[in-house]
N, C-alpha and C positions, 0 to 999 in steps of 0.2 A: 504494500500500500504506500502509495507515493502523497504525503501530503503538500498541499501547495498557499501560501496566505497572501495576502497585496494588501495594505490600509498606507489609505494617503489624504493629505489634506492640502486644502486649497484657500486662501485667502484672499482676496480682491482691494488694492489700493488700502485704504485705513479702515478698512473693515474689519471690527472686533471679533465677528462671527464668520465662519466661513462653511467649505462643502466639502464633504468626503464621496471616498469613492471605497470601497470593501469588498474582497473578494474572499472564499475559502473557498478550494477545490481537494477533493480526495479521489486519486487512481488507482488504479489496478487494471495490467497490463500483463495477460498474463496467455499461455501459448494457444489455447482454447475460448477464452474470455476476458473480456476489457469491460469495466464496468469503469464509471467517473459519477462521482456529488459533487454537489456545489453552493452554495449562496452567493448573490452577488449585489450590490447598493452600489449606484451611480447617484447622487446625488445631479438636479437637475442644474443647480450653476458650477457646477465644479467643472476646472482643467479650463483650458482656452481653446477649445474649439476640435482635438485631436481625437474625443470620444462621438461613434457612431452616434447620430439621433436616437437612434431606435433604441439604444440601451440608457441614455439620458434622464433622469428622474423614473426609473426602476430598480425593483427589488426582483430578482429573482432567483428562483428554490427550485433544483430540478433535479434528477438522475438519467442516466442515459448508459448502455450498454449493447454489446456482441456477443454471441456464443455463436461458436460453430459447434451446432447437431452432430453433421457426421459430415465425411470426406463434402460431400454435393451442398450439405447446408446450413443455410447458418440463419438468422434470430438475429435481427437489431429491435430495441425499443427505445422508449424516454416518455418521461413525464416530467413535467414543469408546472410549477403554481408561479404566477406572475404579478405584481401588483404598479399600477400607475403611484409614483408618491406626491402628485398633486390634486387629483381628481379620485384618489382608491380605489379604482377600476381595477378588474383584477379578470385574469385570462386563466383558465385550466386548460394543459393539453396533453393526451397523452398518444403516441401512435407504437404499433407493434407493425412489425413486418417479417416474412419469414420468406429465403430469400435459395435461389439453387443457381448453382454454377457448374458447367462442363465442360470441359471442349470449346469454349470461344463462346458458347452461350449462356447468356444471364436472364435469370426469369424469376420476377417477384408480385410478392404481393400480400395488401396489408392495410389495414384501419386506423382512422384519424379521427381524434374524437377534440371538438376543441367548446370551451362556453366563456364567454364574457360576460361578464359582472358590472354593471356601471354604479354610480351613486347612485343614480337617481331609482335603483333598484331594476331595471330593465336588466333582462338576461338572456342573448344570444347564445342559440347552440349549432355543431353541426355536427355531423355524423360522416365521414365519407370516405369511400373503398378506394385503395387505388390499384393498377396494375401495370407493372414493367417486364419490356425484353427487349433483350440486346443482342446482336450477332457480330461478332470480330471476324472478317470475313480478310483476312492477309491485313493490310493498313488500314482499312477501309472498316469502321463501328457503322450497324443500323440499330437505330434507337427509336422506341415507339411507347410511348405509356400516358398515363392520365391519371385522373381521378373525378370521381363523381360522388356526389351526393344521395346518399342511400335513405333518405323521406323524401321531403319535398328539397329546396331550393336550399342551396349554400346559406346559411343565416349570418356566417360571425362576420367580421370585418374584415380577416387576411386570408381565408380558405375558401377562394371560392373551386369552380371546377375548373379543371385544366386537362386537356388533350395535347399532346406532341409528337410529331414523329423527326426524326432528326440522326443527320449519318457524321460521323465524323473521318476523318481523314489524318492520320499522323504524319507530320510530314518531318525533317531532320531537326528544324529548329523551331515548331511551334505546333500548337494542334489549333485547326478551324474548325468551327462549331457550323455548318451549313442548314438552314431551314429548309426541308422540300418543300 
């Protein structure tokens, strides 16, 4: 078990009070299985500008993990609790996927489960399957998957449905991502 911490603080001009930023993360990396925890607080004025938006005035609480089944498979998942720290919105999400490999071919598939919490008590869910496969045919990857909404209509605010199909091409000093 690899433990890992970050705490930093930030102060702005003659400002008595300032903003942190906290992380703790715990590994394990191990020949069969990878498991990782974590807590993390971005304070929303903290640092000058070098942390992402999207992790900006959040708290978030999560685990995340690999096991390889057997030689063909393997099991990823993760779950995270998330909260806004100026509005206390707060996001659940958890997805499982179980996933086979052979020969140049990859083929998965697996559920997403996500809900949003707002103050004002409103609460977004969705529910949604996805499926992937991929063919490494010499340089040349075919890539094709999605996901959909298994009730009605995508509800949350970042998952909605998505279709792609897409090849890619290795070439000596760069890989291009092509849309059919």
């Amino acid at each position: 078990m690899q433990p890992n911490s970050e705490y930093a603080t930030f102060r702005a001009g003659l400002l008595l009070s300032g903003w942190i930023a906290a992380s703790v993360t715990l590994e394990h990396q191990g020949e069969k299985l990878d498991l990782r925890a974590y807590v993390k607080e971005i304070d929303d004025g903290f640092g000058i500008g070098q942390q992402s938006a999207a992790e900006k005035g959040v708290r978030n609480i999560g685990v995340d993990g690999r096991a390889q089944i057997s030689e063909q498979f393997f099991f990823d998942g993760e779950a995270s609790w998330q909260q806004n720290l100026e509005t206390d919105a707060i996001r659940n999400t958890a997805r499982a996927q179980i996933r086979y490999e052979n020969n140049g071919l990859t083929a998965a598939t697996g559920l997403v489960h996500a809900s949003d919490e707002f103050s004002d008590a409103e609460t977004l869910e969705s529910n949604l399957a996805e499926v992937s496969i991929a063919k490494k045919l010499g340089k040349i990857t075919l890539r094709a998957g999605g996901s959909f909404e298994l009730s009605d209509a995508a509800r949350t605010i970042k998952l909605p449905m998505v279709w792609n199909c897409l090849r890619s091409m290795k070439l000596p000093v760069a890989r291009f991502w092509i849309l059919l």
